[in-house]
PyMOL commands that place a pseudoatom at each C-alpha (Angstrom):
pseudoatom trace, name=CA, resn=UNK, resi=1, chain=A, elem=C, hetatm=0, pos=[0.000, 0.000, 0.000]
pseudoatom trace, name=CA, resn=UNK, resi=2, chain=A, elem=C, hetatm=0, pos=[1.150, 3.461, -0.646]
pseudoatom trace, name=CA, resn=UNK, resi=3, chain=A, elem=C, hetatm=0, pos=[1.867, 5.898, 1.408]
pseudoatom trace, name=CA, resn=UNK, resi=4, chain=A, elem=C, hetatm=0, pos=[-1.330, 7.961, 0.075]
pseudoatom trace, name=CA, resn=UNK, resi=5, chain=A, elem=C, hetatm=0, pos=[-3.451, 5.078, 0.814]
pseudoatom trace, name=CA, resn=UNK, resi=6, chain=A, elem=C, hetatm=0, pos=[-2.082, 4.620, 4.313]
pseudoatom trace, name=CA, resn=UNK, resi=7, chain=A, elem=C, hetatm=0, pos=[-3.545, 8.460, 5.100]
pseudoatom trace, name=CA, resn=UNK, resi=8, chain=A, elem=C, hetatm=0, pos=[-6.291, 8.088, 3.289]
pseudoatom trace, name=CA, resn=UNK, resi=9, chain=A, elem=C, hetatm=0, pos=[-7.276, 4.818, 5.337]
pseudoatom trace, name=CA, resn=UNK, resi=10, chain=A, elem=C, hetatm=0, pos=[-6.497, 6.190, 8.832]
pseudoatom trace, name=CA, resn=UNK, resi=11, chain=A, elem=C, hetatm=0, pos=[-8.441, 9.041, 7.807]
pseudoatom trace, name=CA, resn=UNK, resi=12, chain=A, elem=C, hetatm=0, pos=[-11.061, 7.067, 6.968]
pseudoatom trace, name=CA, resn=UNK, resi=13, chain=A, elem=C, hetatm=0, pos=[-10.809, 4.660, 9.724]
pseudoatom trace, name=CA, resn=UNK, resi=14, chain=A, elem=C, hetatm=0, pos=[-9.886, 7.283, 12.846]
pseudoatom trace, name=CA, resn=UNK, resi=15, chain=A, elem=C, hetatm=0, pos=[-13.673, 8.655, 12.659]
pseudoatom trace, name=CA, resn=UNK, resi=16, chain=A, elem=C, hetatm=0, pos=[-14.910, 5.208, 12.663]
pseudoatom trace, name=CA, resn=UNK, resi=17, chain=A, elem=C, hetatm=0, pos=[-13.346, 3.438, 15.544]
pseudoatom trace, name=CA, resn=UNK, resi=18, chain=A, elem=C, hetatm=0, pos=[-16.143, 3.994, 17.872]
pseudoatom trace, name=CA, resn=UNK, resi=19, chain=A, elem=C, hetatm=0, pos=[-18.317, 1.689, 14.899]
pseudoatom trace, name=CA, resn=UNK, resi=20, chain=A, elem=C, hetatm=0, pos=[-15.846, -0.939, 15.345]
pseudoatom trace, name=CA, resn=UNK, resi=21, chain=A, elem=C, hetatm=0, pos=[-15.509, -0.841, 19.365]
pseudoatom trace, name=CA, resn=UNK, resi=22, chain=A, elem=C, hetatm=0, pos=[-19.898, -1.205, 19.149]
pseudoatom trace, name=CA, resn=UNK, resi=23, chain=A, elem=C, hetatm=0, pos=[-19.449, -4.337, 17.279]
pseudoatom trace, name=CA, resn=UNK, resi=24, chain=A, elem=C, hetatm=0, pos=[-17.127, -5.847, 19.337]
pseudoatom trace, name=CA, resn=UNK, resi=25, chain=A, elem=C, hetatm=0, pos=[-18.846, -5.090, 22.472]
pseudoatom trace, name=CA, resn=UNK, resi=26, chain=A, elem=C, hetatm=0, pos=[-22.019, -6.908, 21.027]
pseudoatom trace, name=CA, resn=UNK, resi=27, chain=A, elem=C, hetatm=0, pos=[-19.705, -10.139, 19.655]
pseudoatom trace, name=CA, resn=UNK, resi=28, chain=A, elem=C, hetatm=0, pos=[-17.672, -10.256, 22.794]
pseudoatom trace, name=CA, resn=UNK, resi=29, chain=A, elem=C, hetatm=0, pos=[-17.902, -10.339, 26.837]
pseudoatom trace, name=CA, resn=UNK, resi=30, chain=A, elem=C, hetatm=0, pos=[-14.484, -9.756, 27.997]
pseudoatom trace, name=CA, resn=UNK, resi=31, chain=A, elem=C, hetatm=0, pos=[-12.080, -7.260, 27.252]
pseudoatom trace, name=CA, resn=UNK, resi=32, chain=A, elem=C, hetatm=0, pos=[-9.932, -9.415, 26.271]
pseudoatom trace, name=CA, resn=UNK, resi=33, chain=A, elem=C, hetatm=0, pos=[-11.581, -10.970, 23.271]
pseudoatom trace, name=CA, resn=UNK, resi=34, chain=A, elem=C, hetatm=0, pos=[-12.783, -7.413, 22.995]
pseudoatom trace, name=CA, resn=UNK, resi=35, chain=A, elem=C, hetatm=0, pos=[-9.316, -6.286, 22.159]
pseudoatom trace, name=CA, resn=UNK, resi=36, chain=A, elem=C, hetatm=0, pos=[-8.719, -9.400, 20.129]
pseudoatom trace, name=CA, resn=UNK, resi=37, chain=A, elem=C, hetatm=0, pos=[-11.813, -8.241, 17.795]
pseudoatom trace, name=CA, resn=UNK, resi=38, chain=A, elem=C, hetatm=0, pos=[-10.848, -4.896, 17.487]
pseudoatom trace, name=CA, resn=UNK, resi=39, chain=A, elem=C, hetatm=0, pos=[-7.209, -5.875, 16.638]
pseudoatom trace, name=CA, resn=UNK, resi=40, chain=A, elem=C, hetatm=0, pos=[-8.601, -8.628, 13.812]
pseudoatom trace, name=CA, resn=UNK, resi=41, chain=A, elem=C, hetatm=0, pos=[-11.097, -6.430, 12.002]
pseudoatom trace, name=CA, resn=UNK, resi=42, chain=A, elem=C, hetatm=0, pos=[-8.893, -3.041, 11.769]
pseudoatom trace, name=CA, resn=UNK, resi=43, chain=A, elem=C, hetatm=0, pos=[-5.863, -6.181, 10.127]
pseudoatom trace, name=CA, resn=UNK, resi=44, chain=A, elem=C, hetatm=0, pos=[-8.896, -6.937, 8.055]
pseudoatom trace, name=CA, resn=UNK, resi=45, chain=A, elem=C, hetatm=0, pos=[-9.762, -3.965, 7.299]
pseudoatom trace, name=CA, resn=UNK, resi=46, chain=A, elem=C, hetatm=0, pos=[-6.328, -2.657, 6.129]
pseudoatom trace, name=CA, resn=UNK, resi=47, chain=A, elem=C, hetatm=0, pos=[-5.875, -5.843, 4.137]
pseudoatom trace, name=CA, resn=UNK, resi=48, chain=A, elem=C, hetatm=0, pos=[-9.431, -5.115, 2.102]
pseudoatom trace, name=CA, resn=UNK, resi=49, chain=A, elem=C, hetatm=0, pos=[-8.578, -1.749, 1.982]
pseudoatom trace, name=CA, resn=UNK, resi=50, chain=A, elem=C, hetatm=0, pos=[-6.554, -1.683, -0.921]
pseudoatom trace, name=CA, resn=UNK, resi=51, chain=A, elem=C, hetatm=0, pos=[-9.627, -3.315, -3.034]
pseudoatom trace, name=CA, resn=UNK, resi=52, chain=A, elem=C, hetatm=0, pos=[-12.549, -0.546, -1.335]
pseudoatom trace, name=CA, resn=UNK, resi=53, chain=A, elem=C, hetatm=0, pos=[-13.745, 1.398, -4.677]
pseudoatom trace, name=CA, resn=UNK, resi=54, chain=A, elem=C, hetatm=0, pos=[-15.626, 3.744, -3.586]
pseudoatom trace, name=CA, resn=UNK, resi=55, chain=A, elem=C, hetatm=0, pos=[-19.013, 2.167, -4.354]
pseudoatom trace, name=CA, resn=UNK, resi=56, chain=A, elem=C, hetatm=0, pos=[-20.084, 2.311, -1.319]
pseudoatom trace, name=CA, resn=UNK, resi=57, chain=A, elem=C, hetatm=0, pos=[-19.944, 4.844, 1.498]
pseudoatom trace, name=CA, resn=UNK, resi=58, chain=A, elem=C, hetatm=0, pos=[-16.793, 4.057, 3.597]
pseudoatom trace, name=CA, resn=UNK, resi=59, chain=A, elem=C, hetatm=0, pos=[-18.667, 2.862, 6.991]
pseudoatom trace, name=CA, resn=UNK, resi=60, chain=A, elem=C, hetatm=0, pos=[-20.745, 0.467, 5.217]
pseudoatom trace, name=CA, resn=UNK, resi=61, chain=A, elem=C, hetatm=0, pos=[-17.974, -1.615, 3.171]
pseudoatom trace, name=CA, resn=UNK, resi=62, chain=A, elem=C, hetatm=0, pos=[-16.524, -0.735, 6.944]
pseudoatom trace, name=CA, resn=UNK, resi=63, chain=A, elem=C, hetatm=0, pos=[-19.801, -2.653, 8.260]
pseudoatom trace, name=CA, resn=UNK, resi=64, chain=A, elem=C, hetatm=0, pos=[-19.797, -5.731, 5.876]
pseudoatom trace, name=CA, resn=UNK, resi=65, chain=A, elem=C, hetatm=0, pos=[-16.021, -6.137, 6.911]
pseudoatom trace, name=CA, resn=UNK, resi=66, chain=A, elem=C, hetatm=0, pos=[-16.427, -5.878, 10.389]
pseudoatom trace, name=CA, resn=UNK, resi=67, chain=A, elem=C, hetatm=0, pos=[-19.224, -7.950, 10.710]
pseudoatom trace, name=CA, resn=UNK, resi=68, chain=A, elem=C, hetatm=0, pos=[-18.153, -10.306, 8.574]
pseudoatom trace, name=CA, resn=UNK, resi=69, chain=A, elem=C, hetatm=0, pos=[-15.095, -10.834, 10.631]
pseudoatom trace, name=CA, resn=UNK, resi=70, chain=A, elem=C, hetatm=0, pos=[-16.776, -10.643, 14.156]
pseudoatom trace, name=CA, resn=UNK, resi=71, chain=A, elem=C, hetatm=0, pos=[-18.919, -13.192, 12.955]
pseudoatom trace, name=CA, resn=UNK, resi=72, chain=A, elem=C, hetatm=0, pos=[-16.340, -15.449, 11.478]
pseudoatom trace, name=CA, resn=UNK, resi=73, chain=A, elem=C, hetatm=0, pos=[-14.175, -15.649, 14.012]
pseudoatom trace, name=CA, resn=UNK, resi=74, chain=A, elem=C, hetatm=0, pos=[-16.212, -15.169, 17.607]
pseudoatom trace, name=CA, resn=UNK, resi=75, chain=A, elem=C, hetatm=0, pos=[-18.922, -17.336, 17.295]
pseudoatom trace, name=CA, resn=UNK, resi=76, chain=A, elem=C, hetatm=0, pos=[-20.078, -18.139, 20.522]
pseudoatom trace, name=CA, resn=UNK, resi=77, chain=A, elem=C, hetatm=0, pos=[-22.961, -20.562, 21.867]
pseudoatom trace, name=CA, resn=UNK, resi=78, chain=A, elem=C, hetatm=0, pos=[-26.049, -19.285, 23.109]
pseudoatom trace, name=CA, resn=UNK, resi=79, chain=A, elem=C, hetatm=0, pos=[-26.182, -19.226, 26.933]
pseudoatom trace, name=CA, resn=UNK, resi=80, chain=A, elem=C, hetatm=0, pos=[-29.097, -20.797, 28.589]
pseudoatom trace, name=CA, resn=UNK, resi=81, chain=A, elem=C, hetatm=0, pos=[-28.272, -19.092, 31.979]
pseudoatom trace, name=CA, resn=UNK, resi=82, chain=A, elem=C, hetatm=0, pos=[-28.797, -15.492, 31.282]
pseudoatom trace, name=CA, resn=UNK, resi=83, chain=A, elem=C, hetatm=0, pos=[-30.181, -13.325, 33.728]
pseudoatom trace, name=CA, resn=UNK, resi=84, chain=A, elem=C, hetatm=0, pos=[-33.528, -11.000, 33.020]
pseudoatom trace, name=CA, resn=UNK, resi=85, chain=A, elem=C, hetatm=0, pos=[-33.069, -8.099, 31.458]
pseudoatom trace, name=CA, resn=UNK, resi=86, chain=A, elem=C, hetatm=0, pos=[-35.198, -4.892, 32.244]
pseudoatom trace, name=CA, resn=UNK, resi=87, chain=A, elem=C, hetatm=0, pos=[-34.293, -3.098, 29.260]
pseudoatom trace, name=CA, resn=UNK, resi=88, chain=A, elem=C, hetatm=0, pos=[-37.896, -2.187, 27.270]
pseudoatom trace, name=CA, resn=UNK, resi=89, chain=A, elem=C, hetatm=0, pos=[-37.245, -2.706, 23.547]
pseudoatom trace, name=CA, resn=UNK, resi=90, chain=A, elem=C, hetatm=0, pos=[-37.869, 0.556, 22.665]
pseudoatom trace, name=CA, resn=UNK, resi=91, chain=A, elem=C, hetatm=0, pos=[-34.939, 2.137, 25.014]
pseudoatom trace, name=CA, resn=UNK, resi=92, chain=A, elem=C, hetatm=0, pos=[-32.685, 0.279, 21.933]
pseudoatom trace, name=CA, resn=UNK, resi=93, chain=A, elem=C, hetatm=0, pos=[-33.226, 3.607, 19.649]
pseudoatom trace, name=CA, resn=UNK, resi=94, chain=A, elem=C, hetatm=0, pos=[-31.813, 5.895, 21.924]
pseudoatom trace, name=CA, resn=UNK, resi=95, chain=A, elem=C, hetatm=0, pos=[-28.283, 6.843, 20.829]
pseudoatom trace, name=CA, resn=UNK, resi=96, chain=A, elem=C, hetatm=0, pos=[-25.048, 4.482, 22.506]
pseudoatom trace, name=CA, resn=UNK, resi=97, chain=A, elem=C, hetatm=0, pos=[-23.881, 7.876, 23.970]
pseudoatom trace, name=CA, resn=UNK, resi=98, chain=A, elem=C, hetatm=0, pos=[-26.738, 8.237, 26.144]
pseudoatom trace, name=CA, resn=UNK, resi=99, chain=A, elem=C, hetatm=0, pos=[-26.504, 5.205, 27.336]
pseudoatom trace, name=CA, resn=UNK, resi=100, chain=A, elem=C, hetatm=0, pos=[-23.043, 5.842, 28.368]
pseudoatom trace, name=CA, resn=UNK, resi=101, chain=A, elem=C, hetatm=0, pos=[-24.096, 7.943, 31.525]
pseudoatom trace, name=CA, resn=UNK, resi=102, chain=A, elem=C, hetatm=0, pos=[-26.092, 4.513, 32.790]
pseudoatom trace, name=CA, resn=UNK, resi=103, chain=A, elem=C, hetatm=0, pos=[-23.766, 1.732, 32.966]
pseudoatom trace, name=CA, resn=UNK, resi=104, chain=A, elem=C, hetatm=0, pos=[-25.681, -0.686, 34.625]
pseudoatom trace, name=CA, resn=UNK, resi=105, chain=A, elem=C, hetatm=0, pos=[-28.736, -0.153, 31.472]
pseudoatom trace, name=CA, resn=UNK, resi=106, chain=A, elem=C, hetatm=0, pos=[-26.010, -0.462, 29.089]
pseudoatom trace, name=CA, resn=UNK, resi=107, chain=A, elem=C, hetatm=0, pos=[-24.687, -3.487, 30.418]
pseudoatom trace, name=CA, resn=UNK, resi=108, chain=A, elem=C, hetatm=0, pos=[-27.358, -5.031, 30.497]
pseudoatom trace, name=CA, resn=UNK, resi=109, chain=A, elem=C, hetatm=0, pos=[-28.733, -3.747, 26.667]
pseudoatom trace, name=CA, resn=UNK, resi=110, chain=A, elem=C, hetatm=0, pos=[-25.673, -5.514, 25.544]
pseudoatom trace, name=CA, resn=UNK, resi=111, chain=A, elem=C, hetatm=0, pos=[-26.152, -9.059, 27.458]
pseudoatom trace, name=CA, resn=UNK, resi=112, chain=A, elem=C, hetatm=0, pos=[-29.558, -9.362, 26.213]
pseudoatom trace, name=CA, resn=UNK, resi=113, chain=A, elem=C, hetatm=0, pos=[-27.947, -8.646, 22.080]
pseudoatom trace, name=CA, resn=UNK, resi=114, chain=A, elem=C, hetatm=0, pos=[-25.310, -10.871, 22.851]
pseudoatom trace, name=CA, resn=UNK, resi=115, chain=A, elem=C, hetatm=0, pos=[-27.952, -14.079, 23.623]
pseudoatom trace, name=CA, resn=UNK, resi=116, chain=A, elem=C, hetatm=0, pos=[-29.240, -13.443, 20.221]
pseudoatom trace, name=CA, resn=UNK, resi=117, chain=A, elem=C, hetatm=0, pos=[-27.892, -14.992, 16.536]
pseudoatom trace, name=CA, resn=UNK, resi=118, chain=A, elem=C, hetatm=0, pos=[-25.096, -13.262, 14.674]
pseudoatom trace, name=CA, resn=UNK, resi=119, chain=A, elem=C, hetatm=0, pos=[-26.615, -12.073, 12.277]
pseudoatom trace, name=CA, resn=UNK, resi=120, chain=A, elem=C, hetatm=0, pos=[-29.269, -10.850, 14.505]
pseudoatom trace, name=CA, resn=UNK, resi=121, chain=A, elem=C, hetatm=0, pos=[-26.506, -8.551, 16.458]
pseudoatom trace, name=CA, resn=UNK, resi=122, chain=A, elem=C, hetatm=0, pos=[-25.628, -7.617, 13.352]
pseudoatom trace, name=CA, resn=UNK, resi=123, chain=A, elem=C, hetatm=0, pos=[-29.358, -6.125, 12.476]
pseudoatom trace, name=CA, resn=UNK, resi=124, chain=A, elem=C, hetatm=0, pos=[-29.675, -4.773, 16.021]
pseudoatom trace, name=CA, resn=UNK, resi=125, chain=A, elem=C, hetatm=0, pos=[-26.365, -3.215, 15.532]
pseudoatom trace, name=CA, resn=UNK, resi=126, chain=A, elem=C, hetatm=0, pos=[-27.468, -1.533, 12.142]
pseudoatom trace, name=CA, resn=UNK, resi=127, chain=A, elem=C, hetatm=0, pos=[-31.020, -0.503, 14.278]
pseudoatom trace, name=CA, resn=UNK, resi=128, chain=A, elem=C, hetatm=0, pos=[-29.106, 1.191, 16.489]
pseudoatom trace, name=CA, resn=UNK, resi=129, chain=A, elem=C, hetatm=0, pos=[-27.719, 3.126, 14.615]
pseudoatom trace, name=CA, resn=UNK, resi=130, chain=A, elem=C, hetatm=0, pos=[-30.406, 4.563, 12.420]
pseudoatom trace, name=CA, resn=UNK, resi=131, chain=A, elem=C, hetatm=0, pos=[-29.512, 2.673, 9.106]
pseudoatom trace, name=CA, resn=UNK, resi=132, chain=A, elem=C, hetatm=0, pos=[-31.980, 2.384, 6.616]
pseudoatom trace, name=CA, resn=UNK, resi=133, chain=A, elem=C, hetatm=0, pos=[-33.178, -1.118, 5.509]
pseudoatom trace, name=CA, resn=UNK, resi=134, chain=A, elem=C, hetatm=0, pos=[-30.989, -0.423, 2.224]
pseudoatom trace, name=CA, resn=UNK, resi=135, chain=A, elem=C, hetatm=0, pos=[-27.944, -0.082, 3.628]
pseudoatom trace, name=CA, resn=UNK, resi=136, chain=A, elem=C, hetatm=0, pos=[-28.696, -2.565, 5.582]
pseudoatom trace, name=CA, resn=UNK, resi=137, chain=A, elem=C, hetatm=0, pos=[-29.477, -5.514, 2.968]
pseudoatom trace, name=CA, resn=UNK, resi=138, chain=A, elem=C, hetatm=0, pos=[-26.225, -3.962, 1.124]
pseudoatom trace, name=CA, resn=UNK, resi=139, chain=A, elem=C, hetatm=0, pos=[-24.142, -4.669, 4.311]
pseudoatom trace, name=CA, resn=UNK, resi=140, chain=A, elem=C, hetatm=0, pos=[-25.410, -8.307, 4.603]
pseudoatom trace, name=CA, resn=UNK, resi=141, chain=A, elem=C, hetatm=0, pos=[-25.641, -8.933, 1.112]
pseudoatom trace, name=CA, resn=UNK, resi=142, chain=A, elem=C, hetatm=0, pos=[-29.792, -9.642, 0.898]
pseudoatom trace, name=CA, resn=UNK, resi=143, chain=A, elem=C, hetatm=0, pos=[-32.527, -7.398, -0.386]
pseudoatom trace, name=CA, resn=UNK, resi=144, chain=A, elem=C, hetatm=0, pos=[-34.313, -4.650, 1.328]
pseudoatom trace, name=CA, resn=UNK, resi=145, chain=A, elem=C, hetatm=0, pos=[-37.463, -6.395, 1.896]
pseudoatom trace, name=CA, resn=UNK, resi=146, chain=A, elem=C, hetatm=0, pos=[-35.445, -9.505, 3.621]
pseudoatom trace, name=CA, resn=UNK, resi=147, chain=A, elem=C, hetatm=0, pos=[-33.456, -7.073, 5.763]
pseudoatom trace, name=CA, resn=UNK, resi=148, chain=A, elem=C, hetatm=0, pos=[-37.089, -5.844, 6.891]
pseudoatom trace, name=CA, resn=UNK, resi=149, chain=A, elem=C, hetatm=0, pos=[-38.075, -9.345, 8.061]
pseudoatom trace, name=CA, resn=UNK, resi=150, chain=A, elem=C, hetatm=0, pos=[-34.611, -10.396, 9.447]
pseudoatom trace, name=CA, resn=UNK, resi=151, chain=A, elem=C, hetatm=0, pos=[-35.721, -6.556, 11.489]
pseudoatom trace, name=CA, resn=UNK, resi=152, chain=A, elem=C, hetatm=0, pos=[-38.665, -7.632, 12.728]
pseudoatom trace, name=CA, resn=UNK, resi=153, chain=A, elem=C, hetatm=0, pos=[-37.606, -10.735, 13.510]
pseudoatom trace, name=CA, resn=UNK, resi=154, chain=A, elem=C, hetatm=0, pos=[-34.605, -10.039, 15.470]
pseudoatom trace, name=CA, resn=UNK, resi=155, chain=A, elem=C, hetatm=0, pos=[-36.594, -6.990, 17.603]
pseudoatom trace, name=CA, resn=UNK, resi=156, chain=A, elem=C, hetatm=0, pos=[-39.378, -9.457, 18.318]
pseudoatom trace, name=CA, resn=UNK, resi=157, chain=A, elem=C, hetatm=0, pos=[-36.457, -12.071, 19.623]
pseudoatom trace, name=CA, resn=UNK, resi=158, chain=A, elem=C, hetatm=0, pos=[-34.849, -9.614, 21.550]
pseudoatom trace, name=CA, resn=UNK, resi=159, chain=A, elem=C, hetatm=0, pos=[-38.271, -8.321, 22.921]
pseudoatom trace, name=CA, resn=UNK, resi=160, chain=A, elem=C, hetatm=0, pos=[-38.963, -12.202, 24.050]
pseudoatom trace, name=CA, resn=UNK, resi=161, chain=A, elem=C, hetatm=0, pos=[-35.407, -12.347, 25.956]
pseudoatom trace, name=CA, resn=UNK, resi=162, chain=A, elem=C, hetatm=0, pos=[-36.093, -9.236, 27.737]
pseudoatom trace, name=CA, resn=UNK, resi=163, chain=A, elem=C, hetatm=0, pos=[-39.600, -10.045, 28.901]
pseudoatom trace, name=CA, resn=UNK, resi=164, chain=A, elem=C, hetatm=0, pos=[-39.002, -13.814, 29.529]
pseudoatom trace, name=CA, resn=UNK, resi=165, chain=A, elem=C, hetatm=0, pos=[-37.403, -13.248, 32.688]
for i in range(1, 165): cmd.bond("trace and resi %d" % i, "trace and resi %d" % (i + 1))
show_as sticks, trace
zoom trace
Protein backbone atom coordinates (compact mmCIF):
# COMPACT_ATOMS: atom_id res chain seq x y z
CA UNK A 1 0.00 0.00 0.00
CA UNK A 2 1.15 3.46 -0.65
CA UNK A 3 1.87 5.90 1.41
CA UNK A 4 -1.33 7.96 0.07
CA UNK A 5 -3.45 5.08 0.81
CA UNK A 6 -2.08 4.62 4.31
CA UNK A 7 -3.55 8.46 5.10
CA UNK A 8 -6.29 8.09 3.29
CA UNK A 9 -7.28 4.82 5.34
CA UNK A 10 -6.50 6.19 8.83
CA UNK A 11 -8.44 9.04 7.81
CA UNK A 12 -11.06 7.07 6.97
CA UNK A 13 -10.81 4.66 9.72
CA UNK A 14 -9.89 7.28 12.85
CA UNK A 15 -13.67 8.66 12.66
CA UNK A 16 -14.91 5.21 12.66
CA UNK A 17 -13.35 3.44 15.54
CA UNK A 18 -16.14 3.99 17.87
CA UNK A 19 -18.32 1.69 14.90
CA UNK A 20 -15.85 -0.94 15.34
CA UNK A 21 -15.51 -0.84 19.37
CA UNK A 22 -19.90 -1.21 19.15
CA UNK A 23 -19.45 -4.34 17.28
CA UNK A 24 -17.13 -5.85 19.34
CA UNK A 25 -18.85 -5.09 22.47
CA UNK A 26 -22.02 -6.91 21.03
CA UNK A 27 -19.70 -10.14 19.66
CA UNK A 28 -17.67 -10.26 22.79
CA UNK A 29 -17.90 -10.34 26.84
CA UNK A 30 -14.48 -9.76 28.00
CA UNK A 31 -12.08 -7.26 27.25
CA UNK A 32 -9.93 -9.42 26.27
CA UNK A 33 -11.58 -10.97 23.27
CA UNK A 34 -12.78 -7.41 22.99
CA UNK A 35 -9.32 -6.29 22.16
CA UNK A 36 -8.72 -9.40 20.13
CA UNK A 37 -11.81 -8.24 17.79
CA UNK A 38 -10.85 -4.90 17.49
CA UNK A 39 -7.21 -5.88 16.64
CA UNK A 40 -8.60 -8.63 13.81
CA UNK A 41 -11.10 -6.43 12.00
CA UNK A 42 -8.89 -3.04 11.77
CA UNK A 43 -5.86 -6.18 10.13
CA UNK A 44 -8.90 -6.94 8.05
CA UNK A 45 -9.76 -3.97 7.30
CA UNK A 46 -6.33 -2.66 6.13
CA UNK A 47 -5.87 -5.84 4.14
CA UNK A 48 -9.43 -5.12 2.10
CA UNK A 49 -8.58 -1.75 1.98
CA UNK A 50 -6.55 -1.68 -0.92
CA UNK A 51 -9.63 -3.32 -3.03
CA UNK A 52 -12.55 -0.55 -1.34
CA UNK A 53 -13.74 1.40 -4.68
CA UNK A 54 -15.63 3.74 -3.59
CA UNK A 55 -19.01 2.17 -4.35
CA UNK A 56 -20.08 2.31 -1.32
CA UNK A 57 -19.94 4.84 1.50
CA UNK A 58 -16.79 4.06 3.60
CA UNK A 59 -18.67 2.86 6.99
CA UNK A 60 -20.74 0.47 5.22
CA UNK A 61 -17.97 -1.61 3.17
CA UNK A 62 -16.52 -0.74 6.94
CA UNK A 63 -19.80 -2.65 8.26
CA UNK A 64 -19.80 -5.73 5.88
CA UNK A 65 -16.02 -6.14 6.91
CA UNK A 66 -16.43 -5.88 10.39
CA UNK A 67 -19.22 -7.95 10.71
CA UNK A 68 -18.15 -10.31 8.57
CA UNK A 69 -15.09 -10.83 10.63
CA UNK A 70 -16.78 -10.64 14.16
CA UNK A 71 -18.92 -13.19 12.95
CA UNK A 72 -16.34 -15.45 11.48
CA UNK A 73 -14.17 -15.65 14.01
CA UNK A 74 -16.21 -15.17 17.61
CA UNK A 75 -18.92 -17.34 17.30
CA UNK A 76 -20.08 -18.14 20.52
CA UNK A 77 -22.96 -20.56 21.87
CA UNK A 78 -26.05 -19.28 23.11
CA UNK A 79 -26.18 -19.23 26.93
CA UNK A 80 -29.10 -20.80 28.59
CA UNK A 81 -28.27 -19.09 31.98
CA UNK A 82 -28.80 -15.49 31.28
CA UNK A 83 -30.18 -13.33 33.73
CA UNK A 84 -33.53 -11.00 33.02
CA UNK A 85 -33.07 -8.10 31.46
CA UNK A 86 -35.20 -4.89 32.24
CA UNK A 87 -34.29 -3.10 29.26
CA UNK A 88 -37.90 -2.19 27.27
CA UNK A 89 -37.24 -2.71 23.55
CA UNK A 90 -37.87 0.56 22.66
CA UNK A 91 -34.94 2.14 25.01
CA UNK A 92 -32.69 0.28 21.93
CA UNK A 93 -33.23 3.61 19.65
CA UNK A 94 -31.81 5.89 21.92
CA UNK A 95 -28.28 6.84 20.83
CA UNK A 96 -25.05 4.48 22.51
CA UNK A 97 -23.88 7.88 23.97
CA UNK A 98 -26.74 8.24 26.14
CA UNK A 99 -26.50 5.20 27.34
CA UNK A 100 -23.04 5.84 28.37
CA UNK A 101 -24.10 7.94 31.53
CA UNK A 102 -26.09 4.51 32.79
CA UNK A 103 -23.77 1.73 32.97
CA UNK A 104 -25.68 -0.69 34.63
CA UNK A 105 -28.74 -0.15 31.47
CA UNK A 106 -26.01 -0.46 29.09
CA UNK A 107 -24.69 -3.49 30.42
CA UNK A 108 -27.36 -5.03 30.50
CA UNK A 109 -28.73 -3.75 26.67
CA UNK A 110 -25.67 -5.51 25.54
CA UNK A 111 -26.15 -9.06 27.46
CA UNK A 112 -29.56 -9.36 26.21
CA UNK A 113 -27.95 -8.65 22.08
CA UNK A 114 -25.31 -10.87 22.85
CA UNK A 115 -27.95 -14.08 23.62
CA UNK A 116 -29.24 -13.44 20.22
CA UNK A 117 -27.89 -14.99 16.54
CA UNK A 118 -25.10 -13.26 14.67
CA UNK A 119 -26.62 -12.07 12.28
CA UNK A 120 -29.27 -10.85 14.51
CA UNK A 121 -26.51 -8.55 16.46
CA UNK A 122 -25.63 -7.62 13.35
CA UNK A 123 -29.36 -6.12 12.48
CA UNK A 124 -29.68 -4.77 16.02
CA UNK A 125 -26.37 -3.21 15.53
CA UNK A 126 -27.47 -1.53 12.14
CA UNK A 127 -31.02 -0.50 14.28
CA UNK A 128 -29.11 1.19 16.49
CA UNK A 129 -27.72 3.13 14.61
CA UNK A 130 -30.41 4.56 12.42
CA UNK A 131 -29.51 2.67 9.11
CA UNK A 132 -31.98 2.38 6.62
CA UNK A 133 -33.18 -1.12 5.51
CA UNK A 134 -30.99 -0.42 2.22
CA UNK A 135 -27.94 -0.08 3.63
CA UNK A 136 -28.70 -2.57 5.58
CA UNK A 137 -29.48 -5.51 2.97
CA UNK A 138 -26.23 -3.96 1.12
CA UNK A 139 -24.14 -4.67 4.31
CA UNK A 140 -25.41 -8.31 4.60
CA UNK A 141 -25.64 -8.93 1.11
CA UNK A 142 -29.79 -9.64 0.90
CA UNK A 143 -32.53 -7.40 -0.39
CA UNK A 144 -34.31 -4.65 1.33
CA UNK A 145 -37.46 -6.40 1.90
CA UNK A 146 -35.44 -9.51 3.62
CA UNK A 147 -33.46 -7.07 5.76
CA UNK A 148 -37.09 -5.84 6.89
CA UNK A 149 -38.08 -9.35 8.06
CA UNK A 150 -34.61 -10.40 9.45
CA UNK A 151 -35.72 -6.56 11.49
CA UNK A 152 -38.66 -7.63 12.73
CA UNK A 153 -37.61 -10.74 13.51
CA UNK A 154 -34.61 -10.04 15.47
CA UNK A 155 -36.59 -6.99 17.60
CA UNK A 156 -39.38 -9.46 18.32
CA UNK A 157 -36.46 -12.07 19.62
CA UNK A 158 -34.85 -9.61 21.55
CA UNK A 159 -38.27 -8.32 22.92
CA UNK A 160 -38.96 -12.20 24.05
CA UNK A 161 -35.41 -12.35 25.96
CA UNK A 162 -36.09 -9.24 27.74
CA UNK A 163 -39.60 -10.05 28.90
CA UNK A 164 -39.00 -13.81 29.53
CA UNK A 165 -37.40 -13.25 32.69
Amino acid sequence: MSTEQEKTFIEFFKPNQKLIHKICRIYTDNMEDHQDLFQEITIQLWKSFPGFKGDSKFSTWMYRVALNTAITLFRKPQKKDAQAVDVDISTLKMEYEEYEDDEHKLKKMYKAIYELSDVEKALIMMYLEDKPYKEIGEILGITEGNARVKMNRAKNNLRTKINTK
